[in-house]
C-alpha positions as CSV (number, residue, x, y, z in Angstrom):
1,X,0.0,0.0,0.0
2,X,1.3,3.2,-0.7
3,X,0.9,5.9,1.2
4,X,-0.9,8.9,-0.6
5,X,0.2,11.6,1.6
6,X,3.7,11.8,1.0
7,X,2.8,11.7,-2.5
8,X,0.6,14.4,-2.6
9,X,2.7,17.0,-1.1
10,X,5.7,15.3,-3.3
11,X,3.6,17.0,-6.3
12,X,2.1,19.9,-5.2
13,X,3.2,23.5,-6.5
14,X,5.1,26.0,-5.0
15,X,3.7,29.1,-3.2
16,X,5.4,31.1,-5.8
17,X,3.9,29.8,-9.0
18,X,0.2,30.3,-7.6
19,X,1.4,33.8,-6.3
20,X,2.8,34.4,-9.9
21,X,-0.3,33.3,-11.0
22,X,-2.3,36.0,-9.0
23,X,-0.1,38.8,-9.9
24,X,-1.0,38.1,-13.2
25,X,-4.7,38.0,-13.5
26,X,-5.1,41.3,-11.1
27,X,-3.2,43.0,-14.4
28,X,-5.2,41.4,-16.5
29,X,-8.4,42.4,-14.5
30,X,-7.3,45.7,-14.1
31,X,-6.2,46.4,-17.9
32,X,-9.4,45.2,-18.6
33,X,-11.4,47.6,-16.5
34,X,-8.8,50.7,-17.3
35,X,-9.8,49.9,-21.2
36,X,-13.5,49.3,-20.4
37,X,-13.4,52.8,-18.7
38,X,-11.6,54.3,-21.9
39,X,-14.2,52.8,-24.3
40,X,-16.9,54.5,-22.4
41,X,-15.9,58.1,-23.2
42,X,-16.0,59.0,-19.5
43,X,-12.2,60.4,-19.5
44,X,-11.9,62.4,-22.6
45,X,-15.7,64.5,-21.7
46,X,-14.3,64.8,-18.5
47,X,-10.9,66.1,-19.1
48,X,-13.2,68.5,-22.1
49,X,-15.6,69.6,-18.8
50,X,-12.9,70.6,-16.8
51,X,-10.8,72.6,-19.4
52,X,-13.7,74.4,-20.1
53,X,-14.7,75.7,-16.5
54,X,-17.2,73.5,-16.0
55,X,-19.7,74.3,-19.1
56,X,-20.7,71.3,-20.9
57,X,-18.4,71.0,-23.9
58,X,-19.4,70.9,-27.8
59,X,-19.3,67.2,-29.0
60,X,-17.6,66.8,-32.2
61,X,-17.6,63.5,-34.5
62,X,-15.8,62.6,-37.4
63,X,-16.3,59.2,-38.4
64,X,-17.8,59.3,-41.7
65,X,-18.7,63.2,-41.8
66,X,-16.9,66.1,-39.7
67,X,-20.1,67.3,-37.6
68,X,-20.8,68.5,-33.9
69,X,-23.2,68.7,-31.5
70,X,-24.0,71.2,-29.1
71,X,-25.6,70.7,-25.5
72,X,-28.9,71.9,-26.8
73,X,-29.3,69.1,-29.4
74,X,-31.4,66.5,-29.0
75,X,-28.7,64.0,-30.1
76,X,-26.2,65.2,-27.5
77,X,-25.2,62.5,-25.3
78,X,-22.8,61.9,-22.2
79,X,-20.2,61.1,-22.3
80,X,-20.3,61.1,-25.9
81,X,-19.7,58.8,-29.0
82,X,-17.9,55.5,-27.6
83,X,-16.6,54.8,-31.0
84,X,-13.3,57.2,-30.2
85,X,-14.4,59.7,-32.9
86,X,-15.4,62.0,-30.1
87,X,-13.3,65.5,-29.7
88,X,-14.5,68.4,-27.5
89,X,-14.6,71.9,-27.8
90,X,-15.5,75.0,-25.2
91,X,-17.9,76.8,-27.8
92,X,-19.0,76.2,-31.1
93,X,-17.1,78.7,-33.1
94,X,-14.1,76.5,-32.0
95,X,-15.8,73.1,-33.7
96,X,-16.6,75.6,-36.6
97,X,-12.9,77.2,-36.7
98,X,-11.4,73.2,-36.5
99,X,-14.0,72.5,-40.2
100,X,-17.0,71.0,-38.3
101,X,-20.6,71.3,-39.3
102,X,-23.6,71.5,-37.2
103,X,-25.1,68.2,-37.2
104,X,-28.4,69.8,-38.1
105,X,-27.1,71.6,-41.4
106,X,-25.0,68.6,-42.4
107,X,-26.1,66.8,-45.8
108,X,-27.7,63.2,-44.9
109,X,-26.6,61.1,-46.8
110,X,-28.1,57.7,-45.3
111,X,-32.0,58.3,-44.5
């Protein structure tokens, strides 16, 4: 009979390897939940909000058409577009000055 004791602990792992192991899936949790963050938009409008004194910043888009939005439209949204087409401005002669259009003027070309 052999005695499965001595066995067992013959084979078990270090302390090391499983500590190793822990290291590396609280990066991995936490890259994952730093990128999650950054794909929601919440960093760039609220890096925009504070460099423009608090006042809620023009959203500007250019993923197929260069076009903004202002806080008064009805397709304004926070924290903005979570494709990562989103820039910010402080007033809409800025988004006009960088060659965006209003959203409402803009030609549609998909109806």
């Amino acid at each position: 009979m052999v005695n499965t004791k001595k066995i067992s602990k013959k084979y078990t792992l270090p302390k090391w390897f499983w500590l190793g192991w822990g290291i590396i899936l609280v990066i991995i949790i936490i890259s994952i939940a730093i990128y999650a963050l950054w794909r929601t938009g919440l960093p760039g409008y609220y890096n925009a909000l504070s460099a423009c004194g608090g006042k809620p910043p023009v959203e500007a888009r250019t993923f197929i058409t260069s076009t903004y939005l202002t806080p008064a439209d009805d397709k304004y949204r926070i924290p903005g577009d979570q494709l990562g087409y989103t820039n910010y401005f402080c007033t809409e002669a800025e988004a006009q000055e960088a060659g965006y259009d209003h959203e409402e003027n803009s030609k549609q070309f998909i109806r």
